[in-house]
Residue frames relative to the residue before (quaternion, step in Angstrom):
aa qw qx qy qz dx dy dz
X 1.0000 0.0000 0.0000 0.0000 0.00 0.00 0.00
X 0.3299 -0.7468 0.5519 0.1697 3.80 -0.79 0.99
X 0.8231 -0.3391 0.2935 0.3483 3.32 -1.77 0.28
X 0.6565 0.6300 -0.2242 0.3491 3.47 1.44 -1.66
X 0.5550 0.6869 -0.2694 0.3842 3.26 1.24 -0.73
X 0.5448 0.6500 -0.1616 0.5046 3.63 1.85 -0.76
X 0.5441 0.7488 -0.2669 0.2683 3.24 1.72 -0.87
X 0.6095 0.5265 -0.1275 0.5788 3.39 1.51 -1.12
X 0.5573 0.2594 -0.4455 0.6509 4.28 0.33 -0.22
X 0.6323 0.4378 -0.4940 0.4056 3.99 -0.17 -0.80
X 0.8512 0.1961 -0.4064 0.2681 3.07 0.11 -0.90
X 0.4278 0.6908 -0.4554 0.3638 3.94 1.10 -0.60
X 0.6459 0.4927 -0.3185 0.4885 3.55 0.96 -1.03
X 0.6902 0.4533 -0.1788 0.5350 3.94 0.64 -1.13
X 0.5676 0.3390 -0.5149 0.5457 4.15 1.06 -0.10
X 0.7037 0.5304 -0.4306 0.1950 3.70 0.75 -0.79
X 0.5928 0.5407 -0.3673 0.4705 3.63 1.45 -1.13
X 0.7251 0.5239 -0.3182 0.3137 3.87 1.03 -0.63
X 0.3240 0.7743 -0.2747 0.4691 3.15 1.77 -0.23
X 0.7000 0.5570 -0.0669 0.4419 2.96 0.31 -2.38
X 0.8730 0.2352 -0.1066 0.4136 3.60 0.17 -1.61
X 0.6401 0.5389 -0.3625 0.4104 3.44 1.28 0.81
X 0.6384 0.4306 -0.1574 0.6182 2.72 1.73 0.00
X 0.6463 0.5108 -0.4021 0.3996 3.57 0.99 -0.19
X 0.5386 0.4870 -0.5330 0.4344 3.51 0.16 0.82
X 0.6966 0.4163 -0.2271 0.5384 3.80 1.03 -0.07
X 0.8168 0.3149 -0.4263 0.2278 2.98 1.36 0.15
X 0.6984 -0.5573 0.2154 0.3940 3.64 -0.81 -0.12
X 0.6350 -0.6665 0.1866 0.3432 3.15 -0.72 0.01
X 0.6473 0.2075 -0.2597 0.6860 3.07 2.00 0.25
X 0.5215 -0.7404 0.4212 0.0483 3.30 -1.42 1.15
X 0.1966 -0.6758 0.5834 0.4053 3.54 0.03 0.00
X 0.0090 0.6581 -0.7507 0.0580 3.93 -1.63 0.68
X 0.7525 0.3723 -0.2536 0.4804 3.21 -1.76 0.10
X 0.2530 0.7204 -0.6402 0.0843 3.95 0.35 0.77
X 0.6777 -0.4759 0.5146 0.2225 3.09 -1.97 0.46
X 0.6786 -0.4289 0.3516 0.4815 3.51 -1.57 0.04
X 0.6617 0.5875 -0.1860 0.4272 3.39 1.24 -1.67
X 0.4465 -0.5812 0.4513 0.5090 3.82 1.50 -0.57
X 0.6361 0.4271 -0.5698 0.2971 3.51 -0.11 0.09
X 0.7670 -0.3944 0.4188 0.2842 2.74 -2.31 0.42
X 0.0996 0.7898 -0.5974 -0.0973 3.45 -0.74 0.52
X 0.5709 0.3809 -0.2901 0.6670 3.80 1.33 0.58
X 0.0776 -0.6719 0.7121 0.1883 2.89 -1.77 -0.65
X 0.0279 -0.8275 0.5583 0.0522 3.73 -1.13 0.13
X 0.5956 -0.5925 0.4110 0.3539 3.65 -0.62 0.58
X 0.4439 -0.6186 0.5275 0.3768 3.88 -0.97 1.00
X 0.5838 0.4630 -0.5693 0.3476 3.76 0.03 0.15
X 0.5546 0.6514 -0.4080 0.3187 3.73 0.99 -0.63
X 0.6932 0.5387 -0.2299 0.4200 3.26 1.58 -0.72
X 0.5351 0.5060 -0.4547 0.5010 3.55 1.18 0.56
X 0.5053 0.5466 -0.4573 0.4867 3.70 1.14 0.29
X 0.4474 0.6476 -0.4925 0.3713 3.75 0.69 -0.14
X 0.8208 0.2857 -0.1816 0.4601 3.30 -0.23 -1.78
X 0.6637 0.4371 -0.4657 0.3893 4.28 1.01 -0.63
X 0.4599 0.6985 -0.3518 0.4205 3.72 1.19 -0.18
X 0.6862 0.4711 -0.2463 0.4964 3.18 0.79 -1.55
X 0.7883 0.2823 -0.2625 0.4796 3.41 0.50 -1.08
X 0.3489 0.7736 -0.4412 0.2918 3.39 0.53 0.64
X 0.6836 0.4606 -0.0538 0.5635 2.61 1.48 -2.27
X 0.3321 0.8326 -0.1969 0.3972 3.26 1.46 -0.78
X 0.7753 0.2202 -0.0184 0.5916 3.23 0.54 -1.70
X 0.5357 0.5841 -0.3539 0.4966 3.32 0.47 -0.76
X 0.7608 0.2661 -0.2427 0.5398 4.01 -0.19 -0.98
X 0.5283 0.5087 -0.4993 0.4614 3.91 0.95 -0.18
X 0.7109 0.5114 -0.3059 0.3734 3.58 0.43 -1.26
X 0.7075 0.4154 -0.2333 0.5220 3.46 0.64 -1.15
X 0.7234 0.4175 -0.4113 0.3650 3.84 0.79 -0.09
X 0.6914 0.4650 -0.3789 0.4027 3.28 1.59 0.19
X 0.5471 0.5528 -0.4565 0.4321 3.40 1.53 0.42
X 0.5475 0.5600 -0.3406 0.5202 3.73 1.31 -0.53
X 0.2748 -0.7940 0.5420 0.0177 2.96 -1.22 1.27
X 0.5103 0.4505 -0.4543 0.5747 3.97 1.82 -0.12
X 0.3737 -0.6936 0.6024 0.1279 3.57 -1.53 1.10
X 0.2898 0.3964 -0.6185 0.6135 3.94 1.16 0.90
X 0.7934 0.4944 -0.3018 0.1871 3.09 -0.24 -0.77
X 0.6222 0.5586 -0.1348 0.5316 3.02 1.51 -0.70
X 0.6166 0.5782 -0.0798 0.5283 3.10 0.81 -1.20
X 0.6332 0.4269 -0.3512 0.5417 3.78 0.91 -1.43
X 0.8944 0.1299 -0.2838 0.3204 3.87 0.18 -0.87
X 0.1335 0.5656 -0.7655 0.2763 3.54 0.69 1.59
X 0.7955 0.4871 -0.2395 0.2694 3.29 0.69 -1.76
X 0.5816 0.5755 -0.3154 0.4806 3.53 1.40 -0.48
X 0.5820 0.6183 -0.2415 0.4698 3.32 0.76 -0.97
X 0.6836 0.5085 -0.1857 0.4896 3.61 0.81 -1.53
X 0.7069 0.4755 -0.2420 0.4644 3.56 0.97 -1.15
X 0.5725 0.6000 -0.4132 0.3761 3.27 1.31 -0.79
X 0.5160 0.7798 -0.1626 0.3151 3.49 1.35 -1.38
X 0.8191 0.2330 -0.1190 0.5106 2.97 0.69 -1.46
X 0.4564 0.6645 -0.4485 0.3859 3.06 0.96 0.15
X 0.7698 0.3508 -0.1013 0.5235 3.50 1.49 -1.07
X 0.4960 0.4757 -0.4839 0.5417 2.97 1.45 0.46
X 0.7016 0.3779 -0.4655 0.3851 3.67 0.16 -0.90
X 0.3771 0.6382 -0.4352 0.5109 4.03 1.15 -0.35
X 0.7536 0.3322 -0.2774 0.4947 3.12 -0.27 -0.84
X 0.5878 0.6294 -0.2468 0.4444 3.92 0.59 -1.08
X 0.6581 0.4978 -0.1912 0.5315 3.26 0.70 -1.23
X 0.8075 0.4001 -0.1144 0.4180 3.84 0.34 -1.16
X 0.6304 0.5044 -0.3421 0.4807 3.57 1.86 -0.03
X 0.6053 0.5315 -0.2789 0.5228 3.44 2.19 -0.75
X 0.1480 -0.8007 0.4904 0.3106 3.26 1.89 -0.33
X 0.6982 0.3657 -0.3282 0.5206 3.90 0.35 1.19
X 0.0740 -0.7982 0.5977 -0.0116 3.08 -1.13 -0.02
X 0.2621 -0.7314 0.5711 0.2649 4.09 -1.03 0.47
X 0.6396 -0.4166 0.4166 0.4937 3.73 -0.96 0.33
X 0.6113 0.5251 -0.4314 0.4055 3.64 0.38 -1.42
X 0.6615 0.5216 -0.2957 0.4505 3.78 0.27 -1.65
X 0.7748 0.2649 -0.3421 0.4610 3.39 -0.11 -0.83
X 0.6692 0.4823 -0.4737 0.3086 3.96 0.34 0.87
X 0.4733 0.6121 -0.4273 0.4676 2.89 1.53 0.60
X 0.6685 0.4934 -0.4094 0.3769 3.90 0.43 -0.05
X 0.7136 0.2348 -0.3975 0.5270 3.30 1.47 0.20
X 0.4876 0.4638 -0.5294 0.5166 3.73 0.75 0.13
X 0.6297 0.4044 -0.5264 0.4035 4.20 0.35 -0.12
X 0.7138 0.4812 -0.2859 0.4209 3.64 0.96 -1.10
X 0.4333 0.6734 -0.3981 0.4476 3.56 1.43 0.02
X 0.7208 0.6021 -0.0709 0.3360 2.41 0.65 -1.72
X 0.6766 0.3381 -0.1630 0.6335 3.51 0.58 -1.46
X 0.6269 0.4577 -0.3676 0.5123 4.12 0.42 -0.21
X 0.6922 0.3837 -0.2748 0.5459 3.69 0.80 -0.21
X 0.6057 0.4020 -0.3588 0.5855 3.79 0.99 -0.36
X 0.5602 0.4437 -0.5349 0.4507 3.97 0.42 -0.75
X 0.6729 0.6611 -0.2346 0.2350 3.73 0.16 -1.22
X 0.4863 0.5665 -0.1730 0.6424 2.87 2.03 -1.55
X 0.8672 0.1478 -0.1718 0.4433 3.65 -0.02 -0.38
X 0.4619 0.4568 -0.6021 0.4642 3.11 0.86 0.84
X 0.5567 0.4151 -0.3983 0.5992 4.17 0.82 -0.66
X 0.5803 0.5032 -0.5777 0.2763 3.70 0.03 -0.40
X 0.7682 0.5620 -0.1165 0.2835 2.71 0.74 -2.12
X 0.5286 0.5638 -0.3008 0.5588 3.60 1.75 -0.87
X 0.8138 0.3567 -0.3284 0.3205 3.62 0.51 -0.26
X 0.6641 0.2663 -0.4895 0.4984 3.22 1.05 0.02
């Protein structure tokens, strides 16, 4: 698996900080967080909290970059583009959610059916990768 493959967490991380910094003049200083089944806000959190999204993402970001260039089984490699990516959108739709300041029940089952999702495909290519 090549560098290029990195292209997709980079960017998921770089839609989230653009997201953020197009919208952060409009917003307020507190956020709604923590919604309900029904979508409401059942928290709140200061708009600076929302610049930890995209430095998170690229945390993990780096992190799964480093450790895929010390690993030498390409399931393995491969598994945490896809983990890495899932990890992303997960903090992107977070972040998403808190700029629409709302959310529907349906929506909010998608940040764990993506991390499912991307946790069941890493797995997949870890057995791939063990079999050949």
């Amino acid at each position: 698996m090549n560098k290029r493959a990195w292209i997709i967490p980079i960017l998921i991380v770089a839609v989230n900080a653009l997201a953020i910094l197009i919208r952060w003049n409009s917003l307020p200083e507190m956020l709604p967080a923590h919604f309900d089944l029904q979508g409401n806000a059942a928290g709140s959190m200061p708009r600076n909290t929302l610049l930890f999204y995209p430095l998170i993402s690229a945390i993990v970001c780096g992190i799964a970059h480093a450790v895929s260039c010390r690993v030498s089984k390409p399931g393995l490699r491969k598994g945490l583009v896809i983990l890495t990516s899932g990890i992303g959108l997960v903090i992107l739709s977070s972040t998403m959610v808190t700029l629409t300041s709302g959310t529907t029940p349906l929506f909010m089952l998608a940040e764990p059916v993506i991390l499912l999702a991307a946790i069941v495909a890493f797995v997949i290519c870890l057995v791939k990768g063990r079999k050949k």
